[in-house]
N, C-alpha and C positions, 0 to 999 in steps of 0.2 A: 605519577604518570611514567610510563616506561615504552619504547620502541625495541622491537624488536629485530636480528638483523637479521637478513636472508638471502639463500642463494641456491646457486648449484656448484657441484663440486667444482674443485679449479678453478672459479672463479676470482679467486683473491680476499676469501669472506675471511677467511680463516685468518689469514696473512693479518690483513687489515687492521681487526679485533686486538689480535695476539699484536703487536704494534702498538695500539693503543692503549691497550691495559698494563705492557709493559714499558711504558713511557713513564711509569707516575712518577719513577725514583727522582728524575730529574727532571720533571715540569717544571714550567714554572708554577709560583705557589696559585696566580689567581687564574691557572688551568688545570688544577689536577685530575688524576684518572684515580680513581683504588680500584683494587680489584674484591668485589665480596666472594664472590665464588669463582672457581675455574671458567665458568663463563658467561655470569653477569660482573655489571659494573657499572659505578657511579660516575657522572660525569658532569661538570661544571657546564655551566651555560655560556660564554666569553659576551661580557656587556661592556662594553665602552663608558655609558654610564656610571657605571660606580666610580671608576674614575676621574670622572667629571663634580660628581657630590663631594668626594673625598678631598676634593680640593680646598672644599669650603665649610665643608663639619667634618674634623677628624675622628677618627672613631678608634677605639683598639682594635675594631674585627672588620675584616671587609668579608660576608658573605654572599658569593652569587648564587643563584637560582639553581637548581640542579634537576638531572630527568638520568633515568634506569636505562641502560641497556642491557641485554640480554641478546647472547651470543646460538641464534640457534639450529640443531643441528642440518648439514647438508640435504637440499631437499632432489631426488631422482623421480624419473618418470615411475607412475604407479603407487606414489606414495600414498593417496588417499585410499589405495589398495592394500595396506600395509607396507608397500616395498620398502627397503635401505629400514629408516629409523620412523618412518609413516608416521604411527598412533604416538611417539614419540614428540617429534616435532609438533604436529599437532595441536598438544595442548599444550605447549608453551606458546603458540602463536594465537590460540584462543587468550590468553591469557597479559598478552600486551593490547596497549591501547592503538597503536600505530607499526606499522611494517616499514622495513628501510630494506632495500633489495639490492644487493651488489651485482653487478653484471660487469660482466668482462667486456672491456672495448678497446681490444688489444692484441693484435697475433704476435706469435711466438711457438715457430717450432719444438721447444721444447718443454713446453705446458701444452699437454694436450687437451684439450675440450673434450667433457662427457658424450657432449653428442657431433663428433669429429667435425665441424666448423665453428667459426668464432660467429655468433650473430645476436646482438642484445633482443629483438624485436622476437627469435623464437627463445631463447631465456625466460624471455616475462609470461609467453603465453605458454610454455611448459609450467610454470610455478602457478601463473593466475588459474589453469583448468585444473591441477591439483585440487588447489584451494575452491573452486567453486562446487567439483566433485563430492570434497569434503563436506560444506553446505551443501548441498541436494541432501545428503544423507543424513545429517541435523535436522535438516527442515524435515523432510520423513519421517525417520523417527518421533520427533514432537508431534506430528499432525495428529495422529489416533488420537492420543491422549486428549488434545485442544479440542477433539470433535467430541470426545464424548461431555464432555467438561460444558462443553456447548450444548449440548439437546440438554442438558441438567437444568439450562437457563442462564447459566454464569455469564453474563455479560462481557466479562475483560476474556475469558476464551471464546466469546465470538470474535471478538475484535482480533485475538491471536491468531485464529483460523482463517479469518479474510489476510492478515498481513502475510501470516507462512505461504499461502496459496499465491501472492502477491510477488512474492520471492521468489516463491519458485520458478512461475514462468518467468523472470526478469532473467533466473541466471539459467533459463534453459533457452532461454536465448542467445546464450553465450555473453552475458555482460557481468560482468561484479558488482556486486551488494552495491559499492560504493557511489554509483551511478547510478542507483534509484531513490527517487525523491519518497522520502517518508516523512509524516507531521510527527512530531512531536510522542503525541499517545502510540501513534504506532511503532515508529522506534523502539519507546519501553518493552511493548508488548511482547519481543522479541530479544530484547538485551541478554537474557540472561543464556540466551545459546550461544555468546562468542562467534557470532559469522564473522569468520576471517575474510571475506572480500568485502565486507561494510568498513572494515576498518581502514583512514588514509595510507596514505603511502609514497614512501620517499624513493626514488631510484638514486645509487651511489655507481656512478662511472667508475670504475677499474680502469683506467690508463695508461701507457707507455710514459716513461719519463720524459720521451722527447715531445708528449704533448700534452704539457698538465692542463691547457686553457680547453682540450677537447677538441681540438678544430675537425678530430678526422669523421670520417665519413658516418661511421658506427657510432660514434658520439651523436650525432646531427641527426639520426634515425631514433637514438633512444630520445632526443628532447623532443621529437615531431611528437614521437607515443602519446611522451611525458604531460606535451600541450592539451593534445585533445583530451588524455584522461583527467586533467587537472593537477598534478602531479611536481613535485619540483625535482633538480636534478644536480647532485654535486659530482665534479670531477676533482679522483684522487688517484694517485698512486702509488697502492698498496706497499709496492717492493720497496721505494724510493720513502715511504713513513716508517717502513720495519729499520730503513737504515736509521733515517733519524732519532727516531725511540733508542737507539743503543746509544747515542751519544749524552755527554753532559753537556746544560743548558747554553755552556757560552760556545761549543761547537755546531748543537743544534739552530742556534739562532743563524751562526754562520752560513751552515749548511741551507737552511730556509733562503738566506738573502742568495745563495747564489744560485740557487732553483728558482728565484723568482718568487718566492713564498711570503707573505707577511705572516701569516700562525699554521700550525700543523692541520692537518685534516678532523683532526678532532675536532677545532672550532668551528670549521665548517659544517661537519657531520650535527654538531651541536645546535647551531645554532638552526638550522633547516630541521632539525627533527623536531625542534620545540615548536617553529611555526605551523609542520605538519600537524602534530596533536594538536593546532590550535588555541596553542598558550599566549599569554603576554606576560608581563612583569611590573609590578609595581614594589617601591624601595619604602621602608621606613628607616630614616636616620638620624642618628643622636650620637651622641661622648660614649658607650658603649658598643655598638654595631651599626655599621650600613649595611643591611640586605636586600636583596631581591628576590620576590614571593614572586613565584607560578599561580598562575590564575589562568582558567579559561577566557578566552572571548568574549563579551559580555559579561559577565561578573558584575554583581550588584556589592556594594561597597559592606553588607553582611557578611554576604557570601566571602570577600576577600579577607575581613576577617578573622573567617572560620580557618582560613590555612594557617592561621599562625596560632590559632588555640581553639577550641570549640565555644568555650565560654564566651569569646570576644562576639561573636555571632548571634550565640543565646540572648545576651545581655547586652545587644549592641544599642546605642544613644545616637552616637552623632559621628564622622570621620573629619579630620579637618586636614585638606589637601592645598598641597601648592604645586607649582610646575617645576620642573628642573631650571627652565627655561628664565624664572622668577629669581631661582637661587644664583645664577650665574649674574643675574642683571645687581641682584641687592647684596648677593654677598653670604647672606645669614636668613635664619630662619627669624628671628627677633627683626631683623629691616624688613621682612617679607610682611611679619603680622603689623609692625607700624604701618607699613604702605596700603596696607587694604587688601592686599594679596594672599592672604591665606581664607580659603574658602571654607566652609562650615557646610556639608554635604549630611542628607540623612539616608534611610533605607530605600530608597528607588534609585540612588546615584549608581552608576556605570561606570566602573572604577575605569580610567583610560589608559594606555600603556605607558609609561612612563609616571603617572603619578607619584608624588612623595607625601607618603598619608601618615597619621597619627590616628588610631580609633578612644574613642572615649565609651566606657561600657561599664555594666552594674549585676552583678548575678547575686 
């Protein structure tokens, strides 16, 4: 799963990123950053958790959950027209699961603003009409083809021709993808065009250092947004992370406490983006690793699994889960299975977050 980041120029996306990615030298080990490309990047998930397991099964390896960023490029008015990097940008954002959007919530005469005032509330609906622009002309495009596909008889392009028609007036209503309710079959019907306003989406505050909680006014207007579209909302600042990223870890920790900081903005970013893509985690641990697996929402105890090898899914028997909750009261997984506390779960179970599973399977 991968988020993607986004903005308008000067907004501090840049900053932010480039911060981030050159942080990894001196993370610490159970937050690192790598950089794979000039502008994606891996990123740890910060779970409290594992170190809580770890206390009570040692492992040689602690690994956490991990999710894609991708840095992408600045988006200007007319982009869906081509303008600045248009066709560009684009299809990098077709191409992530979820959107994270940095807006500036912060004046400063000597950062000037593309469109000469500071205001999060027209920010997002300069980037959201791009993007729904962009869909209008997906969804056009595809329709010919759905309609002829359809008088042929094809069933699953009728279904596609009522959901594109469906879309369309939703986002010419001026609404995004992501606030219209679709079942299941119709979702598929349409997956494979990448609408970029179907996909969630995280707002990242740009802030003044003097106010990392957000109190000011521009803050307080992007979270009204944020509410009604559903949306969640971290506050960071960009300038004041580029500082700390150049430091080593026993100055950055420093630097943190006296900002008021308990982890860099990466945790934050991290941890709100995996809730946006609608992940949870569950651990398996043993004398070799504790990790933590990404898993959607819902997850059937197959399905969870299939993230750790395909075969486990193919060939799945039985999961046997206990709580964290279980391991902290007993100690052990050995006092967990004497107590009665280790559950024996088959294919219909709904893996739950926090789970600590073992799968049992046969291929």
């Amino acid at each position: 799963m991968e988020a993607g980041i986004v903005g308008l120029p000067n907004v501090g996306k840049s900053t932010l990123f480039n911060a981030l990615t050159s942080s990894q030298a001196a993370q610490s080990e159970n937050y690192p950053f790598c950089t794979i490309e000039p502008n994606e990047g891996i990123v740890n998930v910060p779970d409290e958790r594992l170190g809580r397991i770890t206390k009570h099964i040692v492992p040689k390896k602690i690994i956490p959950a991990t999710l894609k960023l991708v840095d992408i490029a600045g988006i200007v008015k007319g982009a869906s027209d081509g303008e600045g990097l248009g066709n560009k940008f684009l299809s990098h954002i077709r191409q992530v699961d979820a959107i994270v959007q940095v807006v500036r919530c912060f004046e400063d005469p000597d950062v000037i603003h593309v469109a000469g005032q500071v205001d999060p509330i027209s920010d997002i609906e300069t980037i959201e009409t791009e993007l729904m622009l962009a869909d209008i002309q997906t969804l056009e495009n595809a329709l010919p083809k759905a309609q002829r596909a359809a008088r042929g008889g094809d069933k699953e392009a009728k279904l596609r021709v009522e959901v594109i028609e469906k879309c369309n007036a939703h986002l010419a209503a001026d609404s995004p993808l992501r606030t219209l309710s679709l079942g299941e079959a119709e979702t598929n019907a349409v997956s494979s065009y990448g609408l970029m306003t179907a996909k969630p989406i995280l707002y990242v505050a740009n802030v003044d250092e003097t106010d990392l909680e957000g109190k000011n006014p521009l803050v307080q207007k992007l979270r009204d947004h944020a509410t009604k579209s559903g949306a969640g909302v971290v506050c960071v600042c960009a300038k004041l992370e580029s500082e700390i990223a150049e430091l080593d870890e026993e100055d950055r920790a420093e630097m943190l406490a006296e900002a008021g900081l308990e982890y860099p903005a990466l945790s934050q970013i991290a941890r709100e983006a995996y809730r946006t893509l609608g992940l949870q985690s569950y651990f398996t641990a043993g004398e070799q690793e504790v990790r933590a697996w990404a898993i959607p929402v819902g997850a059937t105890a197959p399905e969870a699994a299939g993230v750790i090898h395909t075969d486990f899914q193919r060939g799945f028997i039985r999961a046997e889960v206990y709580t964290l909750e279980d391991l902290e009261t007993l100690h052990s997984e050995k006092a967990i299975r004497q107590a009665g506390k280790l559950r024996v779960e088959g294919k219909t179970y709904v893996v739950q977050d926090g789970d600590i599973c073992h799968f049992l399977f046969n291929v």
